[in-house]
Backbone as a printed PyTorch tensor [residue, N CA C, xyz], in Angstrom:
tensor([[[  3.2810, -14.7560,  -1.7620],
         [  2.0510, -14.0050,  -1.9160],
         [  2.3120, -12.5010,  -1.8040]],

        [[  2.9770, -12.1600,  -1.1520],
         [  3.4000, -11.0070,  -0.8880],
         [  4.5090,  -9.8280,  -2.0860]],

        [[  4.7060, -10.3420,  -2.5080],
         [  5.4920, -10.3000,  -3.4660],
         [  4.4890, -10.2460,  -5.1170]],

        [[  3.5990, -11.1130,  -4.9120],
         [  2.6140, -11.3450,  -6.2670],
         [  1.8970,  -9.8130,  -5.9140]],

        [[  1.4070,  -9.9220,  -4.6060],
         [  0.4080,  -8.7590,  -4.1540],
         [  1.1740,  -6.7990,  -4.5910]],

        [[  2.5780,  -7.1290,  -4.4410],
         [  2.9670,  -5.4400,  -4.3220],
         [  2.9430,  -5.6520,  -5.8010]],

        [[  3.8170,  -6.3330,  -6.4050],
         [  3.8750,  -6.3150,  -8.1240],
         [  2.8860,  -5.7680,  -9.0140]],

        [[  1.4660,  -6.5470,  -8.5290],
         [  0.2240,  -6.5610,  -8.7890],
         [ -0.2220,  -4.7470,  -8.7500]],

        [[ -0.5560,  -4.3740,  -7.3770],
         [ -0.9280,  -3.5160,  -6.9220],
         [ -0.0660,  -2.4380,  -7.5300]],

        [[  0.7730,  -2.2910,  -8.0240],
         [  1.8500,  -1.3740,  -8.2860],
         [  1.5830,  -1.0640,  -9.9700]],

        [[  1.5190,  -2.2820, -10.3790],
         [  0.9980,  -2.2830, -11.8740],
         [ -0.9070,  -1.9420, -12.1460]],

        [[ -0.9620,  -2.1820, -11.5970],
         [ -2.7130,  -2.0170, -11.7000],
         [ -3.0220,  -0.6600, -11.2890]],

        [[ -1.7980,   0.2320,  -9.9880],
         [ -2.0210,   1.4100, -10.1270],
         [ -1.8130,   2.2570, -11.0810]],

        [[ -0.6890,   2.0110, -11.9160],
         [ -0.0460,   2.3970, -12.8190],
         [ -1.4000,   2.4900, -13.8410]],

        [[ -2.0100,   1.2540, -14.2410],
         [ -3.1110,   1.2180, -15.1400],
         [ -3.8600,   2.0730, -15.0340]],

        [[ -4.6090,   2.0320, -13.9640],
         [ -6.0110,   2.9840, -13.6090],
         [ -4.9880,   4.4990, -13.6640]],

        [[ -3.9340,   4.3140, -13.4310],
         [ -3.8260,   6.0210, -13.4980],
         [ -3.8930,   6.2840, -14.6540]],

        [[ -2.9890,   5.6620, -15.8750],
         [ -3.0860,   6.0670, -17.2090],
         [ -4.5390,   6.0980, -18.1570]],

        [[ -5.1750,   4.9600, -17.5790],
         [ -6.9460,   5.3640, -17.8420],
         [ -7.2240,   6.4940, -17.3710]],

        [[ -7.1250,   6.7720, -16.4570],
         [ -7.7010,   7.9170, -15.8600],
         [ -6.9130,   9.4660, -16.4060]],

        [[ -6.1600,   9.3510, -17.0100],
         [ -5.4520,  10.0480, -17.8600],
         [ -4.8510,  11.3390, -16.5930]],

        [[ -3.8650,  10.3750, -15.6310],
         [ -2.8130,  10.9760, -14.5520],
         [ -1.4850,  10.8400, -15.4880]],

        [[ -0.7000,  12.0020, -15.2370],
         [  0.0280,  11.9190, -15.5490],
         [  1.3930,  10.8800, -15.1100]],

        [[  1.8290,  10.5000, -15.9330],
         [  2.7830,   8.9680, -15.4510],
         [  3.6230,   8.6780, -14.5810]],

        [[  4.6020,  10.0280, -14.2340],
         [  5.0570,   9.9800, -12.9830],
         [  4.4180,  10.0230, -11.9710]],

        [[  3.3940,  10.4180, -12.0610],
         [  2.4090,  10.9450, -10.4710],
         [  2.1320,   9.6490, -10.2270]],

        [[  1.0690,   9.3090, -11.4640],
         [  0.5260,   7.8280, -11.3430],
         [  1.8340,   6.7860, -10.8310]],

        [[  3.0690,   6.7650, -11.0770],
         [  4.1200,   5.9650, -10.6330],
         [  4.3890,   5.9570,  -9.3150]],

        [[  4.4050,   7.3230,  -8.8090],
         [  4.4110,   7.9020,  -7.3640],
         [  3.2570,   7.1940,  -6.4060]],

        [[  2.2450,   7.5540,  -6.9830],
         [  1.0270,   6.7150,  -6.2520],
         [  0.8740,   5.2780,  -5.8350]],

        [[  1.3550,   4.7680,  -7.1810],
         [  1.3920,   3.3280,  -7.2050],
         [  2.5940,   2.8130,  -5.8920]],

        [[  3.4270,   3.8360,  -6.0910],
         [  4.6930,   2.9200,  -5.3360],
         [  4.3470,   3.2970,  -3.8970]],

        [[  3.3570,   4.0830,  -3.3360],
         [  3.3210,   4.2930,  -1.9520],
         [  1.7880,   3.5630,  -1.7910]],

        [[  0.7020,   2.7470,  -2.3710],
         [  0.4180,   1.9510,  -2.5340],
         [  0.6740,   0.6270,  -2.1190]],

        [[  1.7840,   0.5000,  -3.2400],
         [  2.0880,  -1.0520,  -3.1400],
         [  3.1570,  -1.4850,  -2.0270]],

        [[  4.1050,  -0.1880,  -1.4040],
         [  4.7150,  -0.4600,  -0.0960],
         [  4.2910,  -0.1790,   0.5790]],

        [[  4.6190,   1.5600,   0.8530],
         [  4.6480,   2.2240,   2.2380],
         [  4.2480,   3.1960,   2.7520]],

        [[  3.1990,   3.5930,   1.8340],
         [  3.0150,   4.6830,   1.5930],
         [  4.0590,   5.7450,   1.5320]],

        [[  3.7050,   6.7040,   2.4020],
         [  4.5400,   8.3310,   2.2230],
         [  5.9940,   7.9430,   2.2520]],

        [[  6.6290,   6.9400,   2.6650],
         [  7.5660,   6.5650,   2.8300],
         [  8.1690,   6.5880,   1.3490]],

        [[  7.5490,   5.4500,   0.4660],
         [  7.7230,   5.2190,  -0.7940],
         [  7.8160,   6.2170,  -1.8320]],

        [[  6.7980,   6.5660,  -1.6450],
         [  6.6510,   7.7290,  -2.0210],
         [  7.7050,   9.0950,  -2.7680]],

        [[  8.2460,   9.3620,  -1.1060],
         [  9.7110,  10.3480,  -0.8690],
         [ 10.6340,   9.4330,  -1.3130]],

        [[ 10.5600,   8.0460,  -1.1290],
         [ 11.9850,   7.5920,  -1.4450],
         [ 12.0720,   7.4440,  -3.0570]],

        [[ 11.0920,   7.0550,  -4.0440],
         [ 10.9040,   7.1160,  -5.5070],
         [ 11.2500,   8.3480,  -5.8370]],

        [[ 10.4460,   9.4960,  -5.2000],
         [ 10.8050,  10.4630,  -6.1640],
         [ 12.0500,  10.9810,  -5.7220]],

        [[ 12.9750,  10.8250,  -4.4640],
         [ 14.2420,  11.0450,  -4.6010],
         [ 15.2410,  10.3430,  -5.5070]],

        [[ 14.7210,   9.2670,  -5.7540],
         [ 15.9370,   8.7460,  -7.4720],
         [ 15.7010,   8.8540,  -8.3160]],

        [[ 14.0670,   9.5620,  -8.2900],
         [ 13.6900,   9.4060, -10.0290],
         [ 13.3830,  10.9600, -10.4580]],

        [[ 14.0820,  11.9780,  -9.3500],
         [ 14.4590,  13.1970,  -9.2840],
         [ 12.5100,  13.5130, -10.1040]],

        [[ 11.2990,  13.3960,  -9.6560],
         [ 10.1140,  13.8250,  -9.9760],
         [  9.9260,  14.9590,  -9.5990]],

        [[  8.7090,  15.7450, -10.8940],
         [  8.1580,  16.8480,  -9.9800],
         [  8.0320,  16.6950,  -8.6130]],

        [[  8.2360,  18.0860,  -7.7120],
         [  7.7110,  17.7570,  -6.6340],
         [  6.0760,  18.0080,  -6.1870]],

        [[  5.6620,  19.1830,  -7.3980],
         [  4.2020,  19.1270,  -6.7790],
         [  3.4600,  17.7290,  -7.3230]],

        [[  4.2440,  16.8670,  -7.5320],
         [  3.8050,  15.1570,  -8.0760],
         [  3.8360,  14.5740,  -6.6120]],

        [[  4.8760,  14.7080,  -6.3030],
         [  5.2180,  13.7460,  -4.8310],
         [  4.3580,  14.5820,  -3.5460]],

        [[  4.1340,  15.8550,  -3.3410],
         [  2.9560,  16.2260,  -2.3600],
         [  1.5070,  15.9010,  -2.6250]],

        [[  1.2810,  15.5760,  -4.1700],
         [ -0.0330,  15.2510,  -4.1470],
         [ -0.0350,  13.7380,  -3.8570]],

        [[  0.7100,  12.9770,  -4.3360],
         [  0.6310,  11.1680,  -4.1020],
         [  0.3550,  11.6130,  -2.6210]],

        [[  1.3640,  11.8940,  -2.0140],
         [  1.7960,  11.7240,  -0.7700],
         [  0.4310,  12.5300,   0.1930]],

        [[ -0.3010,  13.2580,  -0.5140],
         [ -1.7970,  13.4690,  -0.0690],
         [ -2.8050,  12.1520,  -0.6610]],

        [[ -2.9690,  11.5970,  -1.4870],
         [ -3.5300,  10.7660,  -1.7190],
         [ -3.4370,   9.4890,  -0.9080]],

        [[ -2.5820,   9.1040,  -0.7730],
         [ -2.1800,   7.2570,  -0.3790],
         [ -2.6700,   7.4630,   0.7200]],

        [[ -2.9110,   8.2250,   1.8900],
         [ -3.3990,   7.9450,   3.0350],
         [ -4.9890,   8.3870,   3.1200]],

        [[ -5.3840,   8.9600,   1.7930],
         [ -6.8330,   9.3290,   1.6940],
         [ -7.2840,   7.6660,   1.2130]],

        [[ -6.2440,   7.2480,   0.0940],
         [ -6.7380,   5.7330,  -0.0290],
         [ -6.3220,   4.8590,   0.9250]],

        [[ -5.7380,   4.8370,   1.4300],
         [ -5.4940,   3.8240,   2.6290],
         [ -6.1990,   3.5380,   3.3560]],

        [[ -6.8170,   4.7580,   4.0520],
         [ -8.3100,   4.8590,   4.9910],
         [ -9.9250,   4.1050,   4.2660]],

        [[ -9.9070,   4.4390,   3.1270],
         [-11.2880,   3.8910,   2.2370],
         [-10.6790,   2.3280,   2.3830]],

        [[ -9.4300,   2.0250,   1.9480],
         [ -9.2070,   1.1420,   2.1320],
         [ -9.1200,  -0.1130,   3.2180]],

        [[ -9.0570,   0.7730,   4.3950],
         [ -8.5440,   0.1330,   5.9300],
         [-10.1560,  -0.4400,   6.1560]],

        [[-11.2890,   0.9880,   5.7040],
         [-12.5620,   0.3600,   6.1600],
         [-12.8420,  -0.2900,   5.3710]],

        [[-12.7140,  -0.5460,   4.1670],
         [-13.6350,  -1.8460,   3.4020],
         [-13.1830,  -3.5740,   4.1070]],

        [[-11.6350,  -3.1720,   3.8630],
         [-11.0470,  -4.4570,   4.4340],
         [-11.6640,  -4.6120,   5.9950]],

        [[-11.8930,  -3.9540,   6.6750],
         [-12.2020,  -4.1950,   7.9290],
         [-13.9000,  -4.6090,   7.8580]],

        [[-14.7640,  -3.6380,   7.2410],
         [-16.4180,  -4.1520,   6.4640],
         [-16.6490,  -5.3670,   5.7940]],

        [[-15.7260,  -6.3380,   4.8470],
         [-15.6940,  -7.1260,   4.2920],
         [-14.8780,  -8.2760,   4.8920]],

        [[-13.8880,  -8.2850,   5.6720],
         [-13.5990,  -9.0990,   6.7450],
         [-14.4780,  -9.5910,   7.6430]],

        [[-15.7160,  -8.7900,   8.4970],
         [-16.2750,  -9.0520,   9.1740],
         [-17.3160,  -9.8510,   8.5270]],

        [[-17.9590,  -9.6650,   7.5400],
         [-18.5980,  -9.5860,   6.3830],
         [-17.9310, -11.4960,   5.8460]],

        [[-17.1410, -11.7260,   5.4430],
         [-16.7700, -12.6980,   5.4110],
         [-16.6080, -13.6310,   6.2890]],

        [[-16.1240, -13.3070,   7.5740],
         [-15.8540, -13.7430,   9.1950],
         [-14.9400, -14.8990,   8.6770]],

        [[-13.7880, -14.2050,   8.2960],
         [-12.2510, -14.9780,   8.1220],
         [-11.7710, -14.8190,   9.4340]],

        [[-10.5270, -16.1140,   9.6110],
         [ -9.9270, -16.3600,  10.7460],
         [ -9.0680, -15.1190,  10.8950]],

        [[ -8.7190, -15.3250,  12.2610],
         [ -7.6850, -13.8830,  12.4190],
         [ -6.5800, -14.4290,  11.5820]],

        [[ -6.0540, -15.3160,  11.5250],
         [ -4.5730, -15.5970,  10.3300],
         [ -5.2070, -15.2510,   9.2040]],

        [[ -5.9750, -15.7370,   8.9740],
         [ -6.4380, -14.9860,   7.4240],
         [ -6.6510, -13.5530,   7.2440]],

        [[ -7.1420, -13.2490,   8.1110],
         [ -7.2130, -11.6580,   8.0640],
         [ -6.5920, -10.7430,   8.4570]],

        [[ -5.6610, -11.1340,   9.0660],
         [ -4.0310, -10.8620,   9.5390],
         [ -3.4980, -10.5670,   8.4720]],

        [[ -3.3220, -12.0820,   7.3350],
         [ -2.5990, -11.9520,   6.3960],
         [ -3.3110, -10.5650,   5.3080]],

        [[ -4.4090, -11.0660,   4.9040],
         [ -4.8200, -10.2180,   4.2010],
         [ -5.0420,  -8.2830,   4.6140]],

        [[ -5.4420,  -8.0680,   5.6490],
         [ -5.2060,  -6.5270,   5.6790],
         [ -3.6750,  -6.2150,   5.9830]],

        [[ -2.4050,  -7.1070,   6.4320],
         [ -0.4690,  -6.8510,   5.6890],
         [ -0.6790,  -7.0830,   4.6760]],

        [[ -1.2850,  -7.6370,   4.3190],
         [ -0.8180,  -7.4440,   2.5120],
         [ -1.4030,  -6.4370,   1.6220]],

        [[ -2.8000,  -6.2710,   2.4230],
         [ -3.5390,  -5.1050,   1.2870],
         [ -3.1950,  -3.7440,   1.8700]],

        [[ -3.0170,  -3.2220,   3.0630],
         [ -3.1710,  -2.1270,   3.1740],
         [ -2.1150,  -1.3550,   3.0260]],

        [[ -1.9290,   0.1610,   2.6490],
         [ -0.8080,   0.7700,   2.7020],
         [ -0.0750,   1.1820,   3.6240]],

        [[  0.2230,   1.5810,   4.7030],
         [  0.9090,   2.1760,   5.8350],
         [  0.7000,   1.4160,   7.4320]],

        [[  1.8390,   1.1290,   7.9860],
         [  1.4790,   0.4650,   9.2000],
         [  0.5510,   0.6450,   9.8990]],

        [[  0.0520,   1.9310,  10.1050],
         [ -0.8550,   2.3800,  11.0280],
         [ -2.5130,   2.2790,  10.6680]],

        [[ -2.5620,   1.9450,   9.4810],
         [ -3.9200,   1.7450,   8.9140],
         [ -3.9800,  -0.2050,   9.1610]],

        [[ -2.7550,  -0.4420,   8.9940],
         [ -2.8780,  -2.1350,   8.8930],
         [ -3.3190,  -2.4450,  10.6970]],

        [[ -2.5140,  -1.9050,  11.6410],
         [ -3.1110,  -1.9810,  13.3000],
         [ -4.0670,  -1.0220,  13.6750]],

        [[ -4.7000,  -0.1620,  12.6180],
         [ -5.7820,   0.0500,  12.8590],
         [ -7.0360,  -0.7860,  12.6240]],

        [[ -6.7890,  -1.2020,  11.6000],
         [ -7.9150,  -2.4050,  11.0020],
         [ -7.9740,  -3.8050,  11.5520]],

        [[ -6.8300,  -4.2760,  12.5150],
         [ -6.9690,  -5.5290,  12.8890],
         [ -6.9600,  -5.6000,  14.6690]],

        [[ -7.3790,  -4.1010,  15.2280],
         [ -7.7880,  -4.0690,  16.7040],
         [ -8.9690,  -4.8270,  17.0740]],

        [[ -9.9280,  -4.8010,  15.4040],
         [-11.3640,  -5.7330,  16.5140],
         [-11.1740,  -7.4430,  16.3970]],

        [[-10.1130,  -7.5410,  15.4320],
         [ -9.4710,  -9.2870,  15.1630],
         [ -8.8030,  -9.9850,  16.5860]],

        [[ -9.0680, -10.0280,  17.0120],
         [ -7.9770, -10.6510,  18.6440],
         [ -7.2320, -12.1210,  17.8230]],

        [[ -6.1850, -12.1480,  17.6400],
         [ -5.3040, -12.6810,  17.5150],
         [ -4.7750, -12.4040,  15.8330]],

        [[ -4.8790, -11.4480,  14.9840],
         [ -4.6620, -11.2540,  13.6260],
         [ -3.3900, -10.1760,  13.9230]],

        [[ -3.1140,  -9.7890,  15.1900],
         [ -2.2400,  -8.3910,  15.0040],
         [ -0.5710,  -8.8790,  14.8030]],

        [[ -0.2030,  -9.7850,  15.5040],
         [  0.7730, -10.4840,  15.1260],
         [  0.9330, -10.6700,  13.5580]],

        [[  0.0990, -11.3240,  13.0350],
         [  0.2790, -12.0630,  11.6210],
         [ -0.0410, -10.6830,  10.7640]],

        [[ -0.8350,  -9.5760,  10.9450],
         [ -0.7420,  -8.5180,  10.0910],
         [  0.7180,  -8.1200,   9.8280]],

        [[  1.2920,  -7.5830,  11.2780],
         [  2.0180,  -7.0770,  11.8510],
         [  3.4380,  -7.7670,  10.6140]],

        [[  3.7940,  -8.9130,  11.1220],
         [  4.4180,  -9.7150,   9.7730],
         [  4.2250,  -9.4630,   8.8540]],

        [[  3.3790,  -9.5450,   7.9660],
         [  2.6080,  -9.3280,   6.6410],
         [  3.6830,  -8.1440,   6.0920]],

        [[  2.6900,  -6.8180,   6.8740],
         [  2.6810,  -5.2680,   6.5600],
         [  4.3310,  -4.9070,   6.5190]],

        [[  5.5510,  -5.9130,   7.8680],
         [  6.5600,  -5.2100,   7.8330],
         [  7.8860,  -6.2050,   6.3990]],

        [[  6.8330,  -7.3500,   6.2070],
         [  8.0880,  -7.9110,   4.6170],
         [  7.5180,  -6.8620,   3.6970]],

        [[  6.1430,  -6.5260,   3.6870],
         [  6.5620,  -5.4450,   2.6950],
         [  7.0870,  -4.5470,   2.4730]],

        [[  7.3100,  -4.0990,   3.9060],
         [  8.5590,  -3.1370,   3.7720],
         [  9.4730,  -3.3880,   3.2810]],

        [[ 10.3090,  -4.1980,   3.7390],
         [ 11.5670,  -4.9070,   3.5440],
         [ 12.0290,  -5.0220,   2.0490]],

        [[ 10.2590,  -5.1340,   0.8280],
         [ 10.8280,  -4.8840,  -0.1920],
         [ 10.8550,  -3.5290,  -0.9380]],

        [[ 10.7970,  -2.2880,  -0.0820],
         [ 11.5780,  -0.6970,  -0.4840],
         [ 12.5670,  -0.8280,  -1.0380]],

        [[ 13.7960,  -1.4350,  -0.8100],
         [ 14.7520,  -1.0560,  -1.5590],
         [ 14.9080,  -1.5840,  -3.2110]],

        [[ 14.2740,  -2.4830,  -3.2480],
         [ 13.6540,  -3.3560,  -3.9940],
         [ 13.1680,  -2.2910,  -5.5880]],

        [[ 11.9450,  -1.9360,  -4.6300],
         [ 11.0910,  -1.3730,  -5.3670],
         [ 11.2400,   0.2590,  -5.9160]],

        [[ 13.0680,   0.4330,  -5.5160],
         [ 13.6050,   1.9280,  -5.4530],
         [ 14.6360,   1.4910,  -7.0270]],

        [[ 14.8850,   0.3580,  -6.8600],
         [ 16.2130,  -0.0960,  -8.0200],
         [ 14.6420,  -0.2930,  -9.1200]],

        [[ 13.7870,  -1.0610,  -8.8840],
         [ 12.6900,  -1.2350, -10.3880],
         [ 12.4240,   0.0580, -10.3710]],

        [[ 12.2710,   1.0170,  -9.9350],
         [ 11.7560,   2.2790, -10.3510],
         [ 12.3520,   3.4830, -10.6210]],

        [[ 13.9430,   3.2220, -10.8640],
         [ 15.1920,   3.6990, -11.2390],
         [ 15.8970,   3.3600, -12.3780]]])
């Protein structure tokens, strides 16, 4: 699932950016701190794919402006649904961008922080991953 989810998210950013008529590296930049790690991803893409840099300060301003819209819906629509903490564990590691938005969103879950916690850090794990597809 995890794996379907960054693929997904990475390509669908890519989409809406080119609708939105972003330019393609930026939009690439975005997508990839998105679908991992945020700011992390971010710096590490545009260090192999040698990008503008005023590309990589703006992603790298963005992903945590979306992360946050993001942290609260998932946290509004979780409650809203009243999924188990494993379920909602799983789902805000898998959807959200940056560790700190994922244990921000699963403090009012009592027992989801573990299973986020999992979730949020295999996606890390696939950075290097996602440094060779974007090279």
């Amino acid at each position: 699932m995890t794996i379907a989810w960054l693929v997904a998210t990475y390509f669908v950013t890519c989409w809406i950016g080119k609708r939105m008529g972003v330019d393609e590296n930026l939009a690439r930049l975005i997508a990839a701190g998105t679908a991992v790690c945020g700011a992390s991803a971010i710096l590490a893409v545009n260090g192999t794919k040698r990008i503008d840099e005023e590309h990589a300060v703006y992603a790298v301003a963005c992903v945590p402006v979306l992360g946050t819209v993001s942290m609260l819906a998932v946290m509004t629509i979780g409650d809203l649904l009243e999924l188990s903490p494993i379920a909602y564990g799983t789902w805000a590691g898998a959807s959200l961008h940056e560790v700190a938005q994922v244990l921000g969103a699963v403090q009012h879950q009592v027992g989801s922080e573990p299973v986020a916690t999992v979730v949020k850090l295999s996606r890390i794990l696939f950075l290097p991953s996602a440094l060779s597809g974007a090279s």
